[in-house]
N, C-alpha and C positions, 0 to 999 in steps of 0.2 A: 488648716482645719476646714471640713468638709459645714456651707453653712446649713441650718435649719433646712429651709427650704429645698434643699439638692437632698436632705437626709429621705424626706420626707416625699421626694418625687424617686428617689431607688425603691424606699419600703412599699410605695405605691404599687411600681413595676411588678417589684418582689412577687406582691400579693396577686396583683393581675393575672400574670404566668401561672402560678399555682393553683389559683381556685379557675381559673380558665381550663386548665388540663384536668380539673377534677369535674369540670361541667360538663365536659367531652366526654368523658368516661362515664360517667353517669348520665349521660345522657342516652348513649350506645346500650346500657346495660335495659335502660328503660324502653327503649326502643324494640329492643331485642324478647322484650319481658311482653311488653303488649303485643308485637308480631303473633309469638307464639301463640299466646293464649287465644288468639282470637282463626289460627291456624284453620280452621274448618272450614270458615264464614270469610278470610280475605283471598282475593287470588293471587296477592303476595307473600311465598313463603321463605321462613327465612333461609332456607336451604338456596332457594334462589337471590334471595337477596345478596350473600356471602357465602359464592361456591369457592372453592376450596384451591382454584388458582388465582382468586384475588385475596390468598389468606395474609392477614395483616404481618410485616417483616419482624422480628422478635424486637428490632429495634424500637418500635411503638410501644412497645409493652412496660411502661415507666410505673410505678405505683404513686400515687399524688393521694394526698388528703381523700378520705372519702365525706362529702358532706352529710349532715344529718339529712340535710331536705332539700331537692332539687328546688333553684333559683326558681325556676318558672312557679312551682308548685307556691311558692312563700308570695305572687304576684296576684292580688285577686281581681276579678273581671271590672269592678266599678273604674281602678285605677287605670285598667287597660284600656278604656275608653278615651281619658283624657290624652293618656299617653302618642293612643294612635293619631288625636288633633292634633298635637303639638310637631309628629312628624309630617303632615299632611303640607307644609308648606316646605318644598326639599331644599332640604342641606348636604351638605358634604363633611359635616363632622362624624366622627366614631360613635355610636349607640352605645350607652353604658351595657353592662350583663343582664340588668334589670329593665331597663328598657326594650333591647333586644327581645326579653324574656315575654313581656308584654305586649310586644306588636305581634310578636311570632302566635299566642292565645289571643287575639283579638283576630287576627284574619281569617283563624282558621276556625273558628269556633261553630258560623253557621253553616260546617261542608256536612251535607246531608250522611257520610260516609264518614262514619265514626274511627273504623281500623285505620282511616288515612290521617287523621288529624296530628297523631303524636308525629308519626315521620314526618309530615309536613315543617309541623311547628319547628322539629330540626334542622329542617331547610333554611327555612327563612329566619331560624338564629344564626347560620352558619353564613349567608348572608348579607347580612346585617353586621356581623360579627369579625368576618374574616379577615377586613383590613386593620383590627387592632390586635390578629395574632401575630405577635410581633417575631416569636422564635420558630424554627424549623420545624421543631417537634409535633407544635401543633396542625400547623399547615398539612403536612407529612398524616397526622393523624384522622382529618378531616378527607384528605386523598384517598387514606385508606378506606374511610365507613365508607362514601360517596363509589366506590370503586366497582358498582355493576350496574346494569341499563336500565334497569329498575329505579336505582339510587337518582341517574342521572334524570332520568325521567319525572320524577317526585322533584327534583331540583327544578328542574324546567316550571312544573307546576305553581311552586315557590316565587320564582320570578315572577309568573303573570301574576298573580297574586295580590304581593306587591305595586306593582306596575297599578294593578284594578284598584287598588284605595289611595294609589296619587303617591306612594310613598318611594322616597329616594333610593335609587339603587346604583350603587359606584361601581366605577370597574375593578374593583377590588372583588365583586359578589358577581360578577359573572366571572373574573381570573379564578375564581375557587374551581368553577366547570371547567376551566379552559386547562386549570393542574390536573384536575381527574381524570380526564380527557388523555388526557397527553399519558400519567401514569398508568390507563389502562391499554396503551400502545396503538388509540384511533384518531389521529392525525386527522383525518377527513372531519370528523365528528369537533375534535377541538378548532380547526380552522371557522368550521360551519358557526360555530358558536360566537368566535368572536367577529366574526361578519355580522350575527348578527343582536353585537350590542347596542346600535343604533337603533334598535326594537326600541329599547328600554329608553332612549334619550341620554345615553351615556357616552363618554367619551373614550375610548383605549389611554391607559396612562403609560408611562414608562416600562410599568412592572407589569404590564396586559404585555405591550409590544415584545417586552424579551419574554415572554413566558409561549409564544406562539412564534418569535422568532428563531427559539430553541428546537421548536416540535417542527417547523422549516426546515431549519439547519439539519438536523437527523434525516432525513431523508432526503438531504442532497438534493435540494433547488431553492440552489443558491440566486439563481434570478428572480426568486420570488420575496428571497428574502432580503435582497439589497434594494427591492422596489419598496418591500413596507420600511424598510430604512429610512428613504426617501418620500415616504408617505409619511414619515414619522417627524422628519424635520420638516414637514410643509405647515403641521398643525402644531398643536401648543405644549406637546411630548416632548422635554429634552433627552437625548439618550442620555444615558452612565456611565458606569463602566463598566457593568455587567451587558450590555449592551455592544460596548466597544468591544468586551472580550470574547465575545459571541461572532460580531463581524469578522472581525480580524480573526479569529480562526477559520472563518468560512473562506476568505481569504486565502489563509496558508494552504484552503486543502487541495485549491484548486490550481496552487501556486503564483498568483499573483501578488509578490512580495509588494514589490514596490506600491501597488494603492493598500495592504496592510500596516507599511510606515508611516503612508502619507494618513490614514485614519489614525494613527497612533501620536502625530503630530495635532491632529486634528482634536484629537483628545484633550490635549496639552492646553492647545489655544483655548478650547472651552472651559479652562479649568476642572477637568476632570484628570485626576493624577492616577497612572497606572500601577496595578498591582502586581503583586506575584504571577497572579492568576493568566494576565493580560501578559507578561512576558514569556511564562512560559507556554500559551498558546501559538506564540511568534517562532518562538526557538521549537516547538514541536513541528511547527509547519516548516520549517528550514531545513529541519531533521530529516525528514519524510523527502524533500524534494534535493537531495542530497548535497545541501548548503550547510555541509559541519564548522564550517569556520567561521561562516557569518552568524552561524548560532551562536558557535562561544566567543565568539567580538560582544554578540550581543548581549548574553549572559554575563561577561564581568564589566557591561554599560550599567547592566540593572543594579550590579553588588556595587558601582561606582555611586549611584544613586539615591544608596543608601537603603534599597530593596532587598530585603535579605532571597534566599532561594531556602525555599521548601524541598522534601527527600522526594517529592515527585517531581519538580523541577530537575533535579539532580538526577534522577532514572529517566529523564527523558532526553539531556543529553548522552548519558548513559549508551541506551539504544541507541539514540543516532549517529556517535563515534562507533557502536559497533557494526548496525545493520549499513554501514559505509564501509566496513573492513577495514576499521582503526582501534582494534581491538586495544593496543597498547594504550592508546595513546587513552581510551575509554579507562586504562586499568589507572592511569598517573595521574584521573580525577576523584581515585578513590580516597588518597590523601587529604583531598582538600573537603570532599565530604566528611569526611571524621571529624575535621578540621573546628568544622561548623556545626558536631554536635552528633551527626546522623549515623546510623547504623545501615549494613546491608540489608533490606529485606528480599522477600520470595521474587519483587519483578526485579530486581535489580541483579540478583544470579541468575535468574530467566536472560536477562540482554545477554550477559557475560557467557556465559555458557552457549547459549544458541552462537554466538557469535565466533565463540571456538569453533564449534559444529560447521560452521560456511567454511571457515579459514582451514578447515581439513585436520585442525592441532587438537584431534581427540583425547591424546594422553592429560593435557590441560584442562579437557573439559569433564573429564573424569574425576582430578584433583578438584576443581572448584565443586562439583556436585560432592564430595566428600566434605568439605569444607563447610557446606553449606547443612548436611544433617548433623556433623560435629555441634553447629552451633541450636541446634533445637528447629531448626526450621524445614518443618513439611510437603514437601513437594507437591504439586496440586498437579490436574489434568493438562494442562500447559507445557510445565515444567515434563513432566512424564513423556509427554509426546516431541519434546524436541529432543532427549533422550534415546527414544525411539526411534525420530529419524536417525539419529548419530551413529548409533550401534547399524542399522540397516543400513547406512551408506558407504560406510567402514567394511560393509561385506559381513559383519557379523549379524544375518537375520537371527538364526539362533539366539542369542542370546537376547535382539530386541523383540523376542514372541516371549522368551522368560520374562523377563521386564512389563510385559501385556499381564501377565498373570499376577505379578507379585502385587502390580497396580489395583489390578481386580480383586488380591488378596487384601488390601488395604480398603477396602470397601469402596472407592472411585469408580466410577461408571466413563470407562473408556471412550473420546467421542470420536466425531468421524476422521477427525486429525491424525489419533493416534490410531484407525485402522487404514487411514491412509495412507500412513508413513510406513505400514510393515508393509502393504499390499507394494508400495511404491521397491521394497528393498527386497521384494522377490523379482518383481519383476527387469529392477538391472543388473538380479545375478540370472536372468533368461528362466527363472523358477516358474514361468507364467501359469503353469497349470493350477500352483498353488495360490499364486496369486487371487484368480479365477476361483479357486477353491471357495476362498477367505471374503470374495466378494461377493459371492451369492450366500455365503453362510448369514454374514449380518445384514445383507440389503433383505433381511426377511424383517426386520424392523425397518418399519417406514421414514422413521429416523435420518437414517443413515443412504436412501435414494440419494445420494450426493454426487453433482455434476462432477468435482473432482474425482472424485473415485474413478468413474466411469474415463474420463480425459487421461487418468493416470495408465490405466488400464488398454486406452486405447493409443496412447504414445510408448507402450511397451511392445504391441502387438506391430504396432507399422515399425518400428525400431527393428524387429527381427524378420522385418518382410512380410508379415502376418495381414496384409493390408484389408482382405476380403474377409479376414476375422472380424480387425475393427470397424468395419462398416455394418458386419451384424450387430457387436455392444452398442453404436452407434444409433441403431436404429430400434433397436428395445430400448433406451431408454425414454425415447416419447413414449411406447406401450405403457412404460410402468410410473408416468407422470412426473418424470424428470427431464426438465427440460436443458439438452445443451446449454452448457455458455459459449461465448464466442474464443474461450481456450481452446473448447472439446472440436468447436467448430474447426480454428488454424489447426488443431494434431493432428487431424484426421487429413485435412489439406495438404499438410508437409507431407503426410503417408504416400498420398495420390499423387503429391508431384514426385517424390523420391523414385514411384516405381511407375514414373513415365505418365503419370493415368492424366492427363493434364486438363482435358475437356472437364473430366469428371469433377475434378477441386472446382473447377471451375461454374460447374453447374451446382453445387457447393456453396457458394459464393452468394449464388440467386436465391436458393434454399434458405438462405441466412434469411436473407433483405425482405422474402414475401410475409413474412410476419407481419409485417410493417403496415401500418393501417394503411392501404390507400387512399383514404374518401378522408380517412383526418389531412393528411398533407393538400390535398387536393384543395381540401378548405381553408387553410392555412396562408395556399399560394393564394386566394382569390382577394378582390375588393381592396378597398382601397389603403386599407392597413395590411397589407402583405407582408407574409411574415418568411424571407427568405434568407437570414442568417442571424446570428444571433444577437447582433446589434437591433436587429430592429422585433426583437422575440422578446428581448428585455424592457423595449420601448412599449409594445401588446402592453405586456404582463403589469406594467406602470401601470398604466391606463386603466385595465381593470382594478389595481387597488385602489386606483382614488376614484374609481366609479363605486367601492365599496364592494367590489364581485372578487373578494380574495380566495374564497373558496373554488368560483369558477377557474380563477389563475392557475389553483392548486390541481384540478385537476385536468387542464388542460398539461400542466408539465409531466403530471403520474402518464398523460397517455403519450405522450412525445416519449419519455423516457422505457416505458413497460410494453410498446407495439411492436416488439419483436428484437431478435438478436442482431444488434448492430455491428458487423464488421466495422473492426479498428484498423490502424494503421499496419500491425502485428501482420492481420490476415492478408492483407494485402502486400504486402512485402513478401508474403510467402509465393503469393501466387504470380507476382510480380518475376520473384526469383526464376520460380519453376517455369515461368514462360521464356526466359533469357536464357535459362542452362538447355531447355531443348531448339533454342537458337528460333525461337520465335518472338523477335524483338520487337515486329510492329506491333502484337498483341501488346505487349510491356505497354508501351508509350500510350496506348489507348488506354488501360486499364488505368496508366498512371493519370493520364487524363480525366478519367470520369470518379477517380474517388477526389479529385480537387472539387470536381462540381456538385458533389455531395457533401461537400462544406468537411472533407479530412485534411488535413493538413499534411504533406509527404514532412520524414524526418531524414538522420542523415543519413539510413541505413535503407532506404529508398532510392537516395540519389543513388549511394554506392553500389547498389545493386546494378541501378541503371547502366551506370557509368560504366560497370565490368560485360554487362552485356554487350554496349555498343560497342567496344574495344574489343570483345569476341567478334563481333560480326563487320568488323576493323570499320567503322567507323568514328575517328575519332574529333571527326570537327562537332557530330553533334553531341561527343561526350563532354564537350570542355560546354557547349549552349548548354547541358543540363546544369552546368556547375556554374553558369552564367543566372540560370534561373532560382537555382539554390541560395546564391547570397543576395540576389536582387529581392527574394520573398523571407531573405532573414534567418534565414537555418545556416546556424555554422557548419563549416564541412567537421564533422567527427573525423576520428582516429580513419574508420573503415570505410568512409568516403575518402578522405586522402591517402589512405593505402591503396586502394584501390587505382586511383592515377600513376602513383608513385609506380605501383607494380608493372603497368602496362606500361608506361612512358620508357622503364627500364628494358622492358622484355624487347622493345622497339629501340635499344641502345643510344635512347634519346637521355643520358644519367644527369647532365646539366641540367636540363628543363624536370625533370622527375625533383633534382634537389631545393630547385627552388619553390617548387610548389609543397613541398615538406616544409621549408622554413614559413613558406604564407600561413601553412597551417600553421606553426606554433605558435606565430604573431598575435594568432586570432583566440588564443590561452590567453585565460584572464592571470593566470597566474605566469607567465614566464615573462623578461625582460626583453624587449624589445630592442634595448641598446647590443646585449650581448648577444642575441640572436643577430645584429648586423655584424657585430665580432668575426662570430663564426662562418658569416656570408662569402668575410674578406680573406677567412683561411681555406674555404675551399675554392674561390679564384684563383688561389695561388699556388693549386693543389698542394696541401700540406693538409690531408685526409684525417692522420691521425689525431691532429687536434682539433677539428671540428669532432669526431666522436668523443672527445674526451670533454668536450667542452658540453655537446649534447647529453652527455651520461651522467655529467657533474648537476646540471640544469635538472634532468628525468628524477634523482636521487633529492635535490633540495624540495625541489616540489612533490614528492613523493607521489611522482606518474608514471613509472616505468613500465613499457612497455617492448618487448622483444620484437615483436612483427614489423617494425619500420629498420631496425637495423638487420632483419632477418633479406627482408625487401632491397634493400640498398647492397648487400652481398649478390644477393643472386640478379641484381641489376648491372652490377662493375664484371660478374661474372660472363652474362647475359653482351656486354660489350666488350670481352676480352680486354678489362683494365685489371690484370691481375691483382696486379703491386697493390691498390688500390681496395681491391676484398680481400688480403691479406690482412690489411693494416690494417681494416673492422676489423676479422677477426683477433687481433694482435690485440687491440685494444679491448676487445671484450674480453680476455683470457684477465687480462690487468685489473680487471676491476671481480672476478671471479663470476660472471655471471656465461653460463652454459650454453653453448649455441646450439641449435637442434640439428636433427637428422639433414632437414631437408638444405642446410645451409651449406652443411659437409657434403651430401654430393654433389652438389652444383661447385664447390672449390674442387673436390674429388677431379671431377668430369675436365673442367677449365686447365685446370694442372696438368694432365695427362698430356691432353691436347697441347700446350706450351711447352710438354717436354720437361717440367720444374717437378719430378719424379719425388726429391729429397721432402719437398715440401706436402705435396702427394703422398706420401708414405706418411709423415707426421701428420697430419688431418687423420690418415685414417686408424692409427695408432691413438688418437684423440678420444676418435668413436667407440674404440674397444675399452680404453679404461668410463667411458661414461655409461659405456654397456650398453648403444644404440645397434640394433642388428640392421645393417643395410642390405636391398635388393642384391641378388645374384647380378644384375647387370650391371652396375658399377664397380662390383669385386670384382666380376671377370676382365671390366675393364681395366682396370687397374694392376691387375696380375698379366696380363696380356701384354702391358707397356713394358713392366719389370722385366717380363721373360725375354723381349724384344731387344732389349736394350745390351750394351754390351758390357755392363758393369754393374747390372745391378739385378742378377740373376737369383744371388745369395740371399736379396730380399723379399724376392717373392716368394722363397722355401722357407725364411724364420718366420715371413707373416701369415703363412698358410697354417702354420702348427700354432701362432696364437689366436687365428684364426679360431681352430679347432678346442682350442683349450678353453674358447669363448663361449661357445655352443654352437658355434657354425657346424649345418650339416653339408661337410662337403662332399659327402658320396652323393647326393642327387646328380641327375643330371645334368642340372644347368650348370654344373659345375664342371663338367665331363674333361673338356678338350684343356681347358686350365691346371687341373691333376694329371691329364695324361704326360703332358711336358713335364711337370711335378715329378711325379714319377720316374721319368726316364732321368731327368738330372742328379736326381738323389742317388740313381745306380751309376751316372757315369763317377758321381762326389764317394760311392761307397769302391769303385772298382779302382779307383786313384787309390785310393788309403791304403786299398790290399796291395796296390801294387810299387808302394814305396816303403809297407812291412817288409 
């Protein structure tokens, strides 16, 4: 039994809620009523008050009790006297409605300027008021009227007000400025705000800090906002959890898991228990930094825990099994979501389906978009554009321009997504003129000036050699106040190094970097707080919060972050490459040099670059020092940094030291076993070949890492040291498990064979090539027919494998073909002059 007193603090609530949202409403109407009428004579009108893209969301629109007679109106001024003494000495309790009602007509009563008085009054009820709206709706609705500069301004006015007759003001009645702020998307203006609650003598509480550590976090500065974190545990604010889940997201995005757990323990200790909300921000951030496993370790910790998972929990591992390419394994979670109640909706065929669309399995992703209008569910502009791309990548642009229409036919307003993705799927069937067409057609809406477009456009154009085109799109789009990103910047790059132009990417490079304020870094480096990496930028950025200059913080990070296009690692790797392939290595090493002193960090596909250069220009002692330097600063060698040795150590029929620096690499996989990779060490000591690949492939398969390029590598390395027997038995054992070895592995056995005189096996490799339907260079058929003809037994093979040759598609009437056919030729007459001559 529920007793008296609990009945009687619900019907309390009940009522509060209710006639609260009817005082709102009625307040707005009245608001609205004397605006108007007084329209001539105020210079606030309501057209400006409430322009029509802060039009309140339909969700506001609740219908609640209308009262007979507005609270304030039922308050008369004798009472409002005593009322305002009684607040004169400040508290921190909640203002009844009535009281509220009262202070708000006692402050404002002798402002010479009659049109401002009602809005006022609404200020300083909302207020006064705001920390006892306890539901969303309200809060949400108070967002809404306050929602233009005017409003804000009038609020501002409200405070001093207040402040000027000594009356209490929480940070609850400046957090109402600091949501409207934020809900009208001015981040500067809500920081500014709550910087300065100390006006008022008030303190930021829990729900000030997250409500501004929110408007932080959206715009990514994150060292601003793990400094008010720390601002926040120095005073008398304990975080939440709404706090926690805020961190700890910021956390995920920027990948630093490990202090995301360690705050999540942190949580723990303070007695603050995590929610749905708080795990699935962890598993989101796991998601994203392609940790699928540790997400769902960590997703059935939370269901261990007795947390259930929400259907947006459940679409966020969703996506991150699929934008991982585990599309399956994303499908054998849809069981356990039913499991638990939930239905598919629209983002959850959005993952599935996109994820078909990467993995190339369009006929499936046709099926689930079927599936998905079967069940009533509408496809949005999203849905449509990944759609889009699918049909355009699959080669059918045609049908993804019908698809544009039928979209349009549906009343959807196409965005720049979905004319990205056709402009994208002319231009890799070489349609570029259409392309080009379709891009000047909509960039006639301002709209759609979109830097990808223009980067898609200009990696179409250097793709087919077009490089002096892309430098013109290039260079119109500053004309037309679109500014590069640093993609548009590496395409264009990659164009320049491709056709040799290399000074140019590189002065490219400069062009990036001069945006860059000069005179702020300059400032930066000086005095005795120098701010030269980001250890000590986060130490700044402290500093000014607990000096109270958050807002200064704020935009000292908007100018760090907004001075211009910053070359990433991406661009430098490009230009890094293009300096090693036209065999100017020392540039490399400098370049590599001066983006570390710019605080970038080289990744593995830096070294690898490195490392194939100086092997180009054979120096190999200082490639193994770059790889000395690579793990001494922490970067695991990747896949293409150990190919990269692996390939040269072999090409130098160095195959022992090649294979041992492959197993260091696998060592250094969090996922492979360490005991059975010495297994395998001790089978190829013994040379017994075949079962280290089997042992390797067994390993690639459980861990689901399969990757061709290292046994592609190790063929053309046994090949590369004339250990026949040895790239045989790869191949032997790759046939066994059915997986396909490419062109370039069969000519390098091709070639090796010949030369060994092992013809038999030569002729099956290349019988291999024709049922897989690989078309090989004229120079290794003719070598290979050359041998046959040569040979004193096996003449008969090179006349049946010239006609399956030809049955292939091979054109053997060319020339390169010439002297191969002409022996052709004459033996097929001596094989036809025999026959007549034993008829």
């Amino acid at each position: 039994m529920i007793s008296i007193l609990t009945q009687e603090r619900l019907l309390g609530a009940t009522v509060g809620v209710v006639l609260t949202g009817a005082v709102v409403l009625e307040q707005r109407r009245n608001i609205y009523s004397s605006i108007s009428n007084v329209q001539s004579q105020s210079q606030v009108s309501p057209v400006a008050l409430f322009p029509k893209r802060h039009k309140i969301a339909p969700r506001c629109h609740h219908h609640h009790p209308d009262p007979s007679m507005l609270l304030w109106k039922r308050v008369h001024f004798h009472n409002a006297s005593g009322l305002l003494t009684r607040f004169l000495p400040r508290r921190s309790q909640h203002h009844s409605s009535a009281d509220a009602d009262a202070v708000a007509v006692a402050v404002t009563r002798d402002l010479p300027n009659r049109n401002r008085r009602l809005p006022l009054r609404f200020c300083v009820w909302v207020a006064l008021k705001f920390e006892s709206l306890v539901d969303q709706h309200s809060r949400n609705e108070v967002s809404c009227t306050l929602a233009t500069k005017e409003w804000c301004s009038l609020y501002w006015d409200a405070l001093q007000l207040l402040k000027k007759y000594g009356i209490f003001i929480s940070s609850e009645s400046v957090r109402a400025l600091i949501r409207t702020y934020s809900y009208m998307g001015l981040a500067e203006e809500a920081i500014q705000c709550f910087d300065r609650m100390s006006e008022f003598d008030c303190e930021p509480d829990a729900h000030a800090y997250n409500t501004i550590l929110k408007v932080v976090l959206k715009k990514d500065l994150f060292v601003l906002a793990f400094s008010l974190y720390n601002v926040m545990l120095s005073s008398n604010s304990l975080p939440d959890d709404h706090t926690y889940t805020l961190l700890i997201g910021g956390f995920c995005k920027i990948g630093n898991f490990n202090a995301a757990l360690e705050m999540l323990d942190d949580m723990s200790k303070r007695g603050v228990l995590p929610d749905v909300k708080t795990y699935t921000a962890i598993i989101y951030g796991l998601c994203q930094w392609k940790k699928v496993d540790e997400a769902f370790r960590l997703f059935n910790t939370m269901k261990e825990n007795g947390c259930l998972p929400t259907l947006r929990c459940y679409n966020v591992l969703i996506d991150g099994f699929c934008k991982n390419g585990r599309t399956d394994e994303a499908l054998s979670l849809l069981s356990l979501l039913r499991i638990d109640g939930f239905a598919l909706n629209l983002q959850s065929y959005c993952s599935l389906i996109n994820s078909f669309i990467h993995a190339k399995r369009y006929s499936e992703a046709y099926v689930w978009y079927t599936k998905m209008f079967k069940r009533g569910i509408v496809p949005d502009v999203t849905l449509y554009a990944i759609m889009i791309r699918g049909l355009s990548e699959e080669g059918r642009v045609g049908e993804a321009a019908k698809m544009l229409d039928e979209m349009i036919g549906m009343g959807l307003v196409p965005d720049a997504y979905c004319y990205n993705a056709l402009i994208k799927g002319f231009c890799d069937i070489g349609r570029l003129d259409q392309a080009r067409s379709l891009q000047l057609e909509v960039s006639k809406d301002e709209q759609f000036h979109n830097a990808y477009t223009y980067t898609i456009l200009i990696c179409g154009m250097c793709r087919n050699g077009m490089v002096g085109e892309a430098r013109e799109i290039f260079n119109q789009m500053e004309k037309l106040g679109c500014l590069p990103s640093v993609v548009t910047f590496s395409a264009l790059m990659h164009g320049l190094c491709k056709a040799r132009r290399i000074e140019e990417a590189h002065l490219l490079l400069h062009e990036m970097e001069i945006g860059r304020s000069p005179s702020l870094f300059f400032r930066l480096s000086q005095g005795s707080d120098r701010v030269f990496d980001s250890v000590s930028l986060q130490k700044k950025v402290e500093q000014m919060c607990k000096a109270g200059e958050v807002l200064n913080a704020y935009k000292l990070l908007k100018q760090l972050a907004g001075s211009g296009v910053v070359p990433n690692i991406i661009t430098y790797n490009i230009l890094i490459n293009g300096f090693c392939k036209t065999g100017n290595i020392n540039a490399a090493i400098k370049l590599f040099k001066e983006l570390q002193l710019k605080g970038i960090s080289p990744d593995s596909i830096t070294y690898g670059t490195l490392v194939d250069g100086l092997y180009r220009a054979n120096r190999e002692d200082d490639a193994f020092k770059i790889r000395e330097h690579m793990l001494k600063h922490g970067c695991q060698p990747g896949l293409s940094n150990s190919n990269a040795h692996v390939s040269w150590l072999n090409k130098k029929g160095k195959v022992s030291m090649a294979f041992n620096l492959y197993f260091e690499y696998l060592k250094s996989l969090p996922r492979w076993d360490n005991d059975s990779i010495n297994v395998l060490e001790n089978h190829f000591i013994r040379g017994n070949v075949k079962e280290v690949i089997r042992g390797l492939l067994e390993m690639d398969f459980k861990c689901r890492d399969f990757n061709l390029a290292p046994y592609t590598i190790l063929i053309t390395g046994f090949c590369m040291a004339k250990k026949v027997d040895e790239a045989l038995a790869i191949f032997s054992v790759l046939g066994e498990f059915n997986i396909n070895i490419n062109p370039t592995s069969c000519v390098y056995l091709i070639d090796i064979l010949c030369e060994e005189g092992k013809l038999d096996d030569a002729v099956n490799i290349f019988l291999y090539t024709l049922e897989k339907s690989f078309m090989l260079r004229p120079r290794i058929c003719n070598k290979l027919l050359k041998c046959l003809l040569l040979s004193i037994d096996k003449k008969d093979y090179a006349i049946d494998l010239v006609d399956r040759m030809q049955s292939h598609g091979y054109c053997l009437n060319s020339h390169q073909y010439d002297k191969a056919m002409y022996v052709i030729r004459r033996l097929r007459r001596r094989r036809s002059n025999k026959m007549h001559y034993f008829e």
